[in-house]
C-alpha positions as CSV (number, residue, x, y, z in Angstrom):
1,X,-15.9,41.8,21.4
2,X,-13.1,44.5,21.1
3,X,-10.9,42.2,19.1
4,X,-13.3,41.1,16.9
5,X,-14.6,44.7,16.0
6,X,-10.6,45.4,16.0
7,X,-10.0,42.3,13.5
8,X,-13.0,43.2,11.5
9,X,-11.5,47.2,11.0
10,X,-8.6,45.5,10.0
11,X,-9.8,43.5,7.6
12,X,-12.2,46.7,6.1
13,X,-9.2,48.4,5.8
14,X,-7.1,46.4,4.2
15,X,-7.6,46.3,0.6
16,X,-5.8,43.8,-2.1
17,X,-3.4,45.4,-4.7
18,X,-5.2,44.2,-8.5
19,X,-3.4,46.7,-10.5
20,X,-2.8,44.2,-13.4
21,X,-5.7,42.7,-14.3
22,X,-3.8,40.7,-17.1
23,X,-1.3,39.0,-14.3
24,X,-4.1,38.5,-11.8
25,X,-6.0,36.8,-14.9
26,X,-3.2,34.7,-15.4
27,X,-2.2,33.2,-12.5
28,X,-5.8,32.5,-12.0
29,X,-5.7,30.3,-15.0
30,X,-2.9,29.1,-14.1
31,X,-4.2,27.9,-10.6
32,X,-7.7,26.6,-12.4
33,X,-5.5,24.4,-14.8
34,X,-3.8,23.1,-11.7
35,X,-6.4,22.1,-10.1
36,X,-8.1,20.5,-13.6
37,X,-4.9,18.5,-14.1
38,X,-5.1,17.0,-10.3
39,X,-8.8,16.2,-11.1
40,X,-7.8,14.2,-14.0
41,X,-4.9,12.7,-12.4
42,X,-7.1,11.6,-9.4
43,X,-10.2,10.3,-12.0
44,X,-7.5,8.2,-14.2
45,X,-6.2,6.3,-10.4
46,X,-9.8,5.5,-9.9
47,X,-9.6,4.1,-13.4
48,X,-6.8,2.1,-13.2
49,X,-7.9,0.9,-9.7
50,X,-11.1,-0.5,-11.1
51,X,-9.3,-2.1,-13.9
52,X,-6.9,-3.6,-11.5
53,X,-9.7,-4.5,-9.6
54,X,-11.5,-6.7,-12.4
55,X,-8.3,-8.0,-13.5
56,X,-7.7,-8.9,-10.0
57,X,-11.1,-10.8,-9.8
58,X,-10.6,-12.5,-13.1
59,X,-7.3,-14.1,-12.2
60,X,-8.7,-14.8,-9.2
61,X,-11.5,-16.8,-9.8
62,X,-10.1,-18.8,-12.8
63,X,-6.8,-19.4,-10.7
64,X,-9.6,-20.7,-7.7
65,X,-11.1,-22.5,-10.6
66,X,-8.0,-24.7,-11.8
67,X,-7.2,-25.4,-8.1
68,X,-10.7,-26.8,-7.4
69,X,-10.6,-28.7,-10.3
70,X,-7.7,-30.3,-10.0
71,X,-7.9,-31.1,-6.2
72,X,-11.5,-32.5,-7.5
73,X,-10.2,-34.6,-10.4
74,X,-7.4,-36.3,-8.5
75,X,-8.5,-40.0,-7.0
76,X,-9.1,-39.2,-3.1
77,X,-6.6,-41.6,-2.1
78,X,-4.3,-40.7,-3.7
79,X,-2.4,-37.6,-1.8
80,X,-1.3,-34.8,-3.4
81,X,2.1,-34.4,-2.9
82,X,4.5,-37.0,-1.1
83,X,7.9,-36.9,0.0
84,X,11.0,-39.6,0.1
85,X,12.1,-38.8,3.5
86,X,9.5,-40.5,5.9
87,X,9.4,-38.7,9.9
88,X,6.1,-38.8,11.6
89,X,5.0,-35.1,10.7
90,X,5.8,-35.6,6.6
91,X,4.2,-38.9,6.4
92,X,1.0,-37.0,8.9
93,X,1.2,-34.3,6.3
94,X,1.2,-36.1,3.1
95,X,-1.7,-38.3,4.3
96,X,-3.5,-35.2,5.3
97,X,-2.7,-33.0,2.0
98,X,-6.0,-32.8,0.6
99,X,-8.1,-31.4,3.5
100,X,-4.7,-28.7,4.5
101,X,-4.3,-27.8,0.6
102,X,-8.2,-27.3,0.6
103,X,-8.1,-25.2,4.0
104,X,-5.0,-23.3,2.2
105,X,-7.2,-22.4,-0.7
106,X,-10.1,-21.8,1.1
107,X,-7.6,-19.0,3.4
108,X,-6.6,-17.3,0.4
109,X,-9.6,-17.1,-1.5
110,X,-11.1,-15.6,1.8
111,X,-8.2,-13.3,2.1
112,X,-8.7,-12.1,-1.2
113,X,-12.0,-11.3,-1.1
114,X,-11.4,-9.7,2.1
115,X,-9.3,-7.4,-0.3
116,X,-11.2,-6.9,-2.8
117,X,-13.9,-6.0,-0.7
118,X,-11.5,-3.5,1.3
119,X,-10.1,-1.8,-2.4
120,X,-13.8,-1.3,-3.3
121,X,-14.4,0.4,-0.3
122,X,-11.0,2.5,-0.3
123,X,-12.4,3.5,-3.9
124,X,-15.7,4.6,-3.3
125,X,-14.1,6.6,-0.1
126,X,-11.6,8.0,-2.3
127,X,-14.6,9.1,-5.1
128,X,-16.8,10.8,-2.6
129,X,-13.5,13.1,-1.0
130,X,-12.9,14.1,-4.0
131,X,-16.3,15.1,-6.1
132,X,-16.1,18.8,-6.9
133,X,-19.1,21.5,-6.7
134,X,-19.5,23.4,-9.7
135,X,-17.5,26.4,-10.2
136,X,-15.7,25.4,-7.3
137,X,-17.7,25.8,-4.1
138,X,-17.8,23.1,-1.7
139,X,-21.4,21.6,-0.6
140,X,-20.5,22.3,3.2
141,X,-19.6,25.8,2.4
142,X,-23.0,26.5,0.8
143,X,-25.2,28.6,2.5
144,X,-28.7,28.0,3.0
């Protein structure tokens, strides 16, 4: 209870030097702009995630879209790929192309989804930890 009467003197007596108004002034503004130009800076990487984003999706699904089509318009016989040499597991593997090079898109369009999902999340995360209270004070610092 001592120290915190003795900490509290302390702090009474200490008082701040503001004998330029005109320099404390500035280097306020000059603190404010900071922090404006690191809000801006953070709003324009949201930007440019989202944008990725979409042109992430749009590749994406027309890139899943040519796959499917052409594993789809190809005769079902016929594999996809086959090779001269002929061993047991390349002549397994081309006879089973279509079902792994289906199971390898399937993979990979799961995966990126997977990511996509994830970025979205990392993005909204990001937007909430950085929303600012006006004129700077902080919703948890509010009183009540």
């Amino acid at each position: 209870m001592t120290k915190d009467k003795a900490l509290e003197e302390l702090f009474l007596t200490q008082k701040p030097p503001i004998d330029d108004h005109d320099t404390f002034m500035a280097n306020l503004t000059k603190r404010l702009d900071a922090i404006e130009f690191i809000r801006q800076h953070q709003e324009a990487t949201i930007r440019r995630y989202k944008m990725a984003m979409i042109a992430t999706f749009v590749v994406g699904i027309i890139s899943g879209a040519i796959m499917m089509v052409f594993i789809l318009s190809t005769p079902a016989d016929v594999p996809l790929f086959t090779f001269r040499v002929q061993t047991s597991f390349l002549l397994w593997f081309t006879e089973n192309s279509r079902p792994i090079a289906a199971t390898v898109l399937a993979l990979v369009m799961t995966l990126g989804m997977m990511s996509i999902i994830s970025n979205v999340q990392d993005i909204i995360r990001m937007r909430r930890k950085n929303t600012f209270a006006p004129r700077g004070i902080r919703p948890h610092l509010q009183l009540k």
